[in-house]
C-alpha positions as CSV (number, residue, x, y, z in Angstrom):
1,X,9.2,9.4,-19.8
2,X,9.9,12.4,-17.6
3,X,13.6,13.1,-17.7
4,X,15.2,13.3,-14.2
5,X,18.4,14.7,-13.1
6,X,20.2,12.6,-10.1
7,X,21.8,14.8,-7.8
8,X,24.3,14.6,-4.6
9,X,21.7,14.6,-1.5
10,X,24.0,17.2,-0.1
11,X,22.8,19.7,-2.9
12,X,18.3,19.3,-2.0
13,X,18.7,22.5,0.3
14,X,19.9,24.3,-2.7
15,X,16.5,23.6,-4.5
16,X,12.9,25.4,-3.5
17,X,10.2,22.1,-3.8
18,X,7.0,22.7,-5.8
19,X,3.9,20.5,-5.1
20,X,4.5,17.3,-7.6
21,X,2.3,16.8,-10.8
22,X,-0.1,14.7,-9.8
23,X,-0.4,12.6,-13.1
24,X,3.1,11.9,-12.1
25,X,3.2,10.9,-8.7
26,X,3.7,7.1,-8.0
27,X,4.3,7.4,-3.6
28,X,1.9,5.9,-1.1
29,X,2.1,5.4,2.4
30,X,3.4,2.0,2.6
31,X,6.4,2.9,0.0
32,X,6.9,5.8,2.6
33,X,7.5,3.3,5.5
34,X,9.0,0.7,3.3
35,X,11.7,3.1,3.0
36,X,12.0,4.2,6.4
37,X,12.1,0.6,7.6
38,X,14.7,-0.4,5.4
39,X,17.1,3.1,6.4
40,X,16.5,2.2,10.3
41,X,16.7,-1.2,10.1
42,X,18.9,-2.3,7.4
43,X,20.9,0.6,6.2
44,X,19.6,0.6,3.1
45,X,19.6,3.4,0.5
46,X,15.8,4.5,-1.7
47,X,16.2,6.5,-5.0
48,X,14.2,9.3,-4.1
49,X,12.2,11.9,-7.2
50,X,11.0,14.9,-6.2
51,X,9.4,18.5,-7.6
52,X,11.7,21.7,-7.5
53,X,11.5,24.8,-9.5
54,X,14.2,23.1,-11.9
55,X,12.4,20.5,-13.0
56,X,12.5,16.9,-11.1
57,X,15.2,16.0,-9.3
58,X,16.2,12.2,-7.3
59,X,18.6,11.3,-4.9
60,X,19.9,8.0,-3.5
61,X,20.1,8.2,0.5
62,X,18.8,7.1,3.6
63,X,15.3,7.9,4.9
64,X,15.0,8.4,8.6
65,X,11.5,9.3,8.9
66,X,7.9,10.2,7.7
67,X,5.4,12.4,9.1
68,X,2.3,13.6,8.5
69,X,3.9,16.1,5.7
70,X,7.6,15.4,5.1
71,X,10.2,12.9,4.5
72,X,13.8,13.5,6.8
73,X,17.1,12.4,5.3
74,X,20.3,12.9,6.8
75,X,21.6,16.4,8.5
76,X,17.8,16.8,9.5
77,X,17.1,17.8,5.8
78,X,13.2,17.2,5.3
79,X,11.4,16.7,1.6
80,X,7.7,17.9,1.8
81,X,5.6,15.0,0.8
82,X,3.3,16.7,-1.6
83,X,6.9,17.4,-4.0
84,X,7.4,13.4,-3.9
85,X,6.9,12.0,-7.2
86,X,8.4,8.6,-6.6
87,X,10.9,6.0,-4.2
88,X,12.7,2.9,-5.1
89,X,14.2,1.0,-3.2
């Protein structure tokens, strides 16, 4: 089990994202707009995982949006996709 440190979504800009492992990675598209759906529509928060050069970090917050090669949260902060190791929701 990989051992993840939750963090304040406040503090992502403060990490640099490395591509995720991909043995670990457990995203795919419909999670992605699952998420987003449920931000925009319902206000509801996603545990997100993600790759940064200090080891695997989540956060629980609001997705905006997807595109073709990130994920916005609030403040206009955006996760690139290929550091995404997992979201629950």
């Amino acid at each position: 089990m990989m051992d993840v440190e939750l963090i304040e979504k406040e503090e992502v800009v403060n990490f640099k994202f490395l591509e995720a492992p991909k043995e670990d990675v457990h995203v795919q598209k419909d999670k992605l707009l699952n998420a987003v759906r449920l931000g925009n529509e319902f206000k509801s928060k996603a545990y997100i995982t993600f790759q940064t050069d200090q080891g695997p970090k989540k956060i629980e917050t609001t997705v905006w949006s997807v595109t073709e090669k990130y994920l916005q949260i609030k403040n206009g902060v955006s996760i690139p996709l290929k550091s995404l190791i997992d979201i629950q929701y």
